[in-house]
C-alpha positions in Angstrom: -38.9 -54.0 108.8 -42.3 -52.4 108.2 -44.4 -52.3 105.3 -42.9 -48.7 104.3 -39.3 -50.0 104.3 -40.1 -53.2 102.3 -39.0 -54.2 98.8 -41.6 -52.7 95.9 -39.8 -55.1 92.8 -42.1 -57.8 93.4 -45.2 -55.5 92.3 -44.5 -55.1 88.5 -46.9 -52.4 87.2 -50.5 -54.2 86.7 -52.8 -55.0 84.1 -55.2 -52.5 83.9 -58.9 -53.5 84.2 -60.3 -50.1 83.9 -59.1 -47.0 82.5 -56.9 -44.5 84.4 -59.5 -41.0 85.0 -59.4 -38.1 85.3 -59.7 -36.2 89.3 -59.9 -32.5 89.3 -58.9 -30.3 92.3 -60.1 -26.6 92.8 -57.9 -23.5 92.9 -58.0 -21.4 95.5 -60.0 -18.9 93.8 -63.3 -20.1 93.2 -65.4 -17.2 93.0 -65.7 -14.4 89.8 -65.9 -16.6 86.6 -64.4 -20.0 87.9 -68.1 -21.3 87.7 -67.6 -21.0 84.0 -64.1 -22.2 83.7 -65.0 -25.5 85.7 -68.4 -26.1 83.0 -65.7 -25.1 80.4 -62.9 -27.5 81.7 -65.9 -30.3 82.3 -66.8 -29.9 78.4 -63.3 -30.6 77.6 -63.0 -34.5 78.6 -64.5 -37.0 80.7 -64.2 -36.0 84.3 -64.6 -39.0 87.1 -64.2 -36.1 90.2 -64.0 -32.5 91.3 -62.7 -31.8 94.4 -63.5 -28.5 96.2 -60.0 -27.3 98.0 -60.4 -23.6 99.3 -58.8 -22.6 102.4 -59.0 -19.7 104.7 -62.8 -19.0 104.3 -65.5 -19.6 106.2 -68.2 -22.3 105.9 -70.7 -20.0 105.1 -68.8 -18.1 103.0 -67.3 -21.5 101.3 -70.8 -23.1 100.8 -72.4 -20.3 99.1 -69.2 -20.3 96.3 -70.0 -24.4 96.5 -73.3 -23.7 95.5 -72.8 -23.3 91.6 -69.8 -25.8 91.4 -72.0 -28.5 92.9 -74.5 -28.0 90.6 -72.0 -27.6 87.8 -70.9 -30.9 88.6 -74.3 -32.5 89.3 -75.3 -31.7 85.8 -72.6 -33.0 84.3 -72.5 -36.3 86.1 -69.0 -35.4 88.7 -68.8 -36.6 92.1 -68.3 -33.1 94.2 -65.8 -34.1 96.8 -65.2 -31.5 100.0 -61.6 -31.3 100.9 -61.2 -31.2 104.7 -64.6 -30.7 106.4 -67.1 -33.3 107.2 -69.2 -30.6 108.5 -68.8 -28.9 104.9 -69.9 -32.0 102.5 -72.8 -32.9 105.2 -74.6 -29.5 104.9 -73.8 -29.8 100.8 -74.8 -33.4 100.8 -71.9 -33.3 98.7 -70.6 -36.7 97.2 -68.0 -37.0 99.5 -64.9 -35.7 101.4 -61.1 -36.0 100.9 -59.9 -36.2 104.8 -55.9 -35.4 105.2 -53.9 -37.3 108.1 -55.2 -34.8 110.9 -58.3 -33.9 109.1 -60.5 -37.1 110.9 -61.0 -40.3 111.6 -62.8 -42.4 108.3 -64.8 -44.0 110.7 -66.4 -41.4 112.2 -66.6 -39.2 108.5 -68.6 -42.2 107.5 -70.9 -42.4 110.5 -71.8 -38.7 109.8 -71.9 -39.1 106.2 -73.3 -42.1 105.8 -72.7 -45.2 103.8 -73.0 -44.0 99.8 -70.7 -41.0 100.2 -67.2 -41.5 99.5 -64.2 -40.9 101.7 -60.9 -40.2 100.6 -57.6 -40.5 102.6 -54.1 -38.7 101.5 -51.5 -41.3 102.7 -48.2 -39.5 101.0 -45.8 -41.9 100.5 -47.0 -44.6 103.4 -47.9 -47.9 102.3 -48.9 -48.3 106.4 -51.4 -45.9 106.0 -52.8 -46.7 102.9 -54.0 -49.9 104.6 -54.6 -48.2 108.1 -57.3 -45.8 105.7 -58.5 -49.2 103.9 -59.1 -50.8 107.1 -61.0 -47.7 108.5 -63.5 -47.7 105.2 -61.8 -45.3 102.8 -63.1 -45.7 99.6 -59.6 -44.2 97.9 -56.1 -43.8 99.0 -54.1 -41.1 97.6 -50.1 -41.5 97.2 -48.2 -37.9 96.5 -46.8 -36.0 95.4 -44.8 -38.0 92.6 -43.5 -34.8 91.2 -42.4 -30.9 92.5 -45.6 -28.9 92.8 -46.1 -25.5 94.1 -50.0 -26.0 95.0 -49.7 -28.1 97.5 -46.1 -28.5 98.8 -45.0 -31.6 99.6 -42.1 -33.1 101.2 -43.3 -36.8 100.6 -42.1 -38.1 97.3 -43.9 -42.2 97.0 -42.3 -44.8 94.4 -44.5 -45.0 91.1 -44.0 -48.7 92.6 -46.5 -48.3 95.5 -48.7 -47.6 92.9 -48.4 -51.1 91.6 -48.2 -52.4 95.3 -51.4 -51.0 95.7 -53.1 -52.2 92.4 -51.7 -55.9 93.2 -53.1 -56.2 96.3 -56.3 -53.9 97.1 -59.3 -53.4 95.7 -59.5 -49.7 97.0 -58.7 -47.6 94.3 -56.0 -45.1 94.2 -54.8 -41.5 93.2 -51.8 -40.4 91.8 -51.2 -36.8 93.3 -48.7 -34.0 92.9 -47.1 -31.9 89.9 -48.6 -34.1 87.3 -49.6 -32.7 83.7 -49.9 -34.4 80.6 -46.3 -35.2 79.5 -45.3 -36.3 83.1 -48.6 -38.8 83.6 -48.1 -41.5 81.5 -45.5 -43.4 84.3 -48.3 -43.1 86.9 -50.9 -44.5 84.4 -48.3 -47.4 83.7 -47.9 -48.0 86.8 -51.5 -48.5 88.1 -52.9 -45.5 89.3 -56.6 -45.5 89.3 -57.0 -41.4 89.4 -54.9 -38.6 88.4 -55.5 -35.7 90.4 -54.5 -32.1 88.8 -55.2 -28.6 89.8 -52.4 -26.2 88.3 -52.0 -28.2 84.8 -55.6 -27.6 84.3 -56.6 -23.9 86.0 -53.0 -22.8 84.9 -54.3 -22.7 81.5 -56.1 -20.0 79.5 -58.3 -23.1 78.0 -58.9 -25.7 80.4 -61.4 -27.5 77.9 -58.4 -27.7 76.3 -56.3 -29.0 79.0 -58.8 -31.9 80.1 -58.7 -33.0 76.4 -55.5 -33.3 76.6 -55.4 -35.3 79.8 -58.3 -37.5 78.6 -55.5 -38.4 75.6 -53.0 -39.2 77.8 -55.2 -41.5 80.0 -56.1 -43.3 76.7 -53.0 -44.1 76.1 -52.4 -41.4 73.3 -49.4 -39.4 73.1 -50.0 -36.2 74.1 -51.5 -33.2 71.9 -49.0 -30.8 70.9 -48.4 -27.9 73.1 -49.0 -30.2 76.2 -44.9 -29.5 76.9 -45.7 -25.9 77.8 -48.2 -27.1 80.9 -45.7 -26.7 83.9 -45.2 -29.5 86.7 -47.1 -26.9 89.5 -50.4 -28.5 90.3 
């Protein structure tokens, strides 16, 4: 049996020692007045990261729409994480990257990088690769996608449990990823997740100050603001 087909009822959801925050991923759209919607959404609520997820352009093309967001972000105190490219977030000196499972090796991300940017690894639903990426020098492992989301779809559906494995035993922290919006957070937050990454439940709104407000709630352990029902599970 590996660590993937092992019982997850001996982790019962942790203590938490710091609270649950907020992780913001891009649309694909980044360009007309999304520079204003992202300082909007950033007034709304405290915001730990934003994550820069645009595919199909170019890296010229892709760091000239970074340009504002990073400084957007700087301002405000956000880490800017690049999804994907190393060679991206080294020409932005961004704050980091978020590598997939074919996007890299951690290792050689952090020899190019250096040692105060942070590296993130998706693992999906693998507990074996969560501590293959912890081994390699992530600095966060990200489980998903918990619930159905059309921004990123996903056939790997983790436990809320290896959430709590993961708190029990690792000081890396973690991100809960996939469909998640105000009403359908609190579970992850119980069970230990460290981040909450959402795209859709906050872009998918006419306010997104709004939206992160109502996320910060949530991650307070507040019930959600009225009206938080009508945010779909898509992002």
């Amino acid at each position: 049996m590996n660590e993937d087909e092992a019982d997850l009822s001996a982790f019962p959801p942790p203590e938490r020692r710091e609270p649950c925050q907020l992780y913001l991923i891009s649309p694909q759209d980044v360009g007309g007045n999304f520079p204003d919607r992202l300082s909007a959404a950033l007034a709304g609520g405290p915001v730990a990261a934003f994550q820069l997820r645009v595919k199909g352009l170019d890296q010229h093309e892709l760091a000239r729409l970074a340009e504002p967001l990073q400084r957007i972000c700087a301002d405000a105190d956000v880490a800017f994480i690049v999804n994907d490219s190393v060679g991206l977030a080294k020409r932005l000196d961004a704050d980091g990257v978020h590598l997939g499972q074919s996007d890299g090796d951690p290792r050689e991300a952090r020899s190019i990088l250096g040692p105060s940017k942070q590296i993130g690894i998706t693992c999906h639903a693998s507990r074996h690769l969560a501590m293959e990426a912890g081994e390699a020098g992530a600095d966060y492992v990200a489980f998903g996608a918990f619930y159905p989301t059309t921004t990123k779809p996903s056939e790997h559906r983790p436990e809320l449990a290896i959430l709590s494995w993961w708190a029990a035993l690792f000081e890396i922290p973690c991100v809960a990823i996939g469909g998640i919006t105000p009403d359908n957070a609190p579970p992850l937050v119980a069970a230990g997740a460290d981040f909450i990454a959402v795209c859709n439940a906050v872009w998918g709104s006419d306010d997104p100050a709004a939206s992160v407000r109502r996320f910060d709630e949530v991650l307070r352990g507040k019930p959600a603001s009225q009206g938080a029902a009508a945010t779909t599970a898509s992002g």
